[in-house]
N, C-alpha and C positions, 0 to 999 in steps of 0.2 A: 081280061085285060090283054090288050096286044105286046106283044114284047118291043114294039118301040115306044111302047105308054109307059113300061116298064123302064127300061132303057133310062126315059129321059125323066123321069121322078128320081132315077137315081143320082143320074147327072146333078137335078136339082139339089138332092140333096145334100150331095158332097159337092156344091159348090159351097153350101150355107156351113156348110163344118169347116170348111177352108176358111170361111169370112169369120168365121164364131175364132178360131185359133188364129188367125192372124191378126184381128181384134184385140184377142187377150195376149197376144204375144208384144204388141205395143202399147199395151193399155189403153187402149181406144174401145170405150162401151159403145160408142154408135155402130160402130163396124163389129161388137160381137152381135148387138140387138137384131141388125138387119142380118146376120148370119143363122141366129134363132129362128127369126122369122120366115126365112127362105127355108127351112128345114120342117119348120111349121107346114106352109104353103105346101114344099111336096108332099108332107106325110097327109093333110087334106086331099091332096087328087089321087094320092093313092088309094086312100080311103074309099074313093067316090068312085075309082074304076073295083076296086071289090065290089061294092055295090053293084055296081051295074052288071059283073059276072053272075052275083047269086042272082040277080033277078035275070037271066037270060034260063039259066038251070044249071 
């Protein structure tokens, strides 16, 4: 995984924590849902560049 793959799954991620808390900080579920979800999404492409290292060696 390159460290800017890296880099920006985290970005992604802690944008989705920010949405998930600022969400439940006004009580707005649609703005935690899509906060989960973007948290979701990065931890998928993380996943998927792991992948892709073990299969390199």
């Amino acid at each position: 995984m390159s460290t800017g793959d890296k880099i920006e799954n985290s970005g992604e991620k802690l944008k989705g924590a920010a949405k998930e808390a600022a969400g439940k900080a006004v009580g707005n579920e649609h703005l935690r849902a899509e906060g989960r979800a973007d948290q979701a999404e990065a931890d998928i492409k993380q996943a998927g560049e792991h992948a892709k290292d073990a299969l390199k060696g």
